[in-house]
C-alpha angles and dihedrals in degrees: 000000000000130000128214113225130205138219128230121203105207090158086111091051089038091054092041094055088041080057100041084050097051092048096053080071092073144040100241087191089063084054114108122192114290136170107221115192102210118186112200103184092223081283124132091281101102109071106047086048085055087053094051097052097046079061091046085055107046081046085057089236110163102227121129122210128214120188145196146175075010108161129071119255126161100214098067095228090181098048132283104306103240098140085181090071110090087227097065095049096084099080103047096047090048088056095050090050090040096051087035078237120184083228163320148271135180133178144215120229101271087032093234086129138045133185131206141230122188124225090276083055092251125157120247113218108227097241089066088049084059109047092049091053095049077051089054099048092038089056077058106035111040115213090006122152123249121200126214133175106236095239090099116355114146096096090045096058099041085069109043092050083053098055101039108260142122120256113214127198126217136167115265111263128092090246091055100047088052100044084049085052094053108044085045096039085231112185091218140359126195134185133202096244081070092257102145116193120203122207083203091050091067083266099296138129119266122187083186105057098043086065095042090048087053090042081060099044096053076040100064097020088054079220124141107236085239087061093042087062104030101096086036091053080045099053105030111038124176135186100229116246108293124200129224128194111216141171093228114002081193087070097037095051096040084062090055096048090043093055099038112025090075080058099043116113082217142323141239129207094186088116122345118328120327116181124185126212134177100263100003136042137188142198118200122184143151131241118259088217115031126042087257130121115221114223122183117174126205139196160187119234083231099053118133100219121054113251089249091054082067101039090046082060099040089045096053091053094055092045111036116001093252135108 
């Protein structure tokens, strides 16, 4: 005897209790009238963003949306969305000058990751993202861990010794951070490649609640977001990860550890190669998965060389075995 099945489409009850959930991470009273630019890719963004303000409006909650690139389409008609390339960034930051917006987001292709602009349509630098949300969740959680991966981590640190917390280091990798959160029972984790993982998101990663938690903090600071980093951009400046091609990154990094390790402060294995100086710091490391070598700068408003006198040397080094 056969039996006929059905199918039961609970998508609508499974995004609704996504949204109910990313919004618990807030005060949507706290939140004043902004215009937020949010740039989806044509990825599976939009959605879930439509979900979310149709919960803002029915909360009453004054935020204007303006999208673009807004509906899902496999094919990527307006180019692959990677926010964290240079080259994409224009869009989005036209957008933000042209609507006066308070600012931007835009979102990689699964929308596990977002990425900021600021009212100017600058790019934030991720570094900068995190260190204002381990601000946000030490100012609740008094003496809480925050987790960070080792490519850029001054700023980070700065602020989490500042506010009384405790700074963890993992490995890069989503399966590392979260395995380092649970065992410390850390409140939030962030990477550099703008993955945020949330204690109280069973400790995964969330491109949604990073944008509505900044959106809350301008919100009650009655800060731009430009103004909220722009000490931190002042005291802690990187160079962004930059990405070499080479025939062996085992060679290439064994001359840059040849030249600078004897002059390091002191040196960190966590993931790749991480040197200390007095005013600068890099971490050097190759993919798991391509023949690059992975390079992030990092320095001290008073250091007494530019950040692309470094990377010139460094650079060098990688490419062709002189300083």
């Amino acid at each position: 005897m056969s039996r006929r099945g059905k199918i039961i489409n609970k998508a609508s009850a499974a995004r609704s209790a996504y949204v109910e959930r990313v919004l618990k991470f807030i005060d949507l009273e706290a939140l004043k009238p902004l215009k937020i630019v949010v740039n989806s890719g044509n990825g599976a963004a939009g959605p879930t963003l439509d979900a979310i303000a149709e919960q803002l409006d029915r909360n009453n909650v004054p935020i204007q949306f303006v999208c673009i690139n807004h509906v899902p389409d496999w094919s990527f008609p307006n180019g692959i969305p990677n926010p964290m390339l240079p080259e994409n960034h224009a869009e989005t930051a036209l957008v933000v000058k042209q609507e006066n917006a308070d600012f931007g987001v835009a979102f990689d292709g699964d929308f596990d990751r977002c990425f900021l602009f600021d009212d100017c349509g600058v790019f934030v630098p991720v570094e900068y993202v995190v260190g204002l949300l381990a601000g946000i969740f030490l100012d609740r959680e008094v003496g809480g861990k925050i987790v960070h991966d080792p490519r850029v981590v001054w700023n980070i640190q700065d602020i989490i010794s500042q506010k009384g917390g405790v700074a963890v280091q993992s490995k890069t990798g989503h399966a590392f951070v979260k395995q380092m959160m649970r065992s410390q029972k850390a409140v939030y984790g962030g990477e550099i490649s703008a993955h945020h993982y949330f204690r109280d998101f069973s400790f995964c990663d969330s491109g949604m609640i990073p944008w509505i938690m900044i959106a809350e903090l301008v919100s009650k600071s009655g800060r731009s977001l430009r103004s909220l980093v722009a000490d931190r951009r002042a005291t802690f400046q990187s160079s962004g990860e930059v990405n070499f091609s080479v025939d062996s990154p085992d060679d290439a990094i064994a001359r840059v550890l040849g030249v600078y390790s004897p002059r390091a402060i002191s040196s960190d294995n966590t993931d790749g190669f991480s040197l200390v100086f007095s005013d600068w710091r890099f971490n050097l490391r190759r993919s798991n998965t391509e023949s690059l070598v992975r390079l992030n700068i990092e320095t001290r408003a008073w250091g007494s060389e530019p950040i692309n006198s470094h990377l010139k040397a460094i650079t060098g080094l990688i490419e062709g075995g002189v300083v």
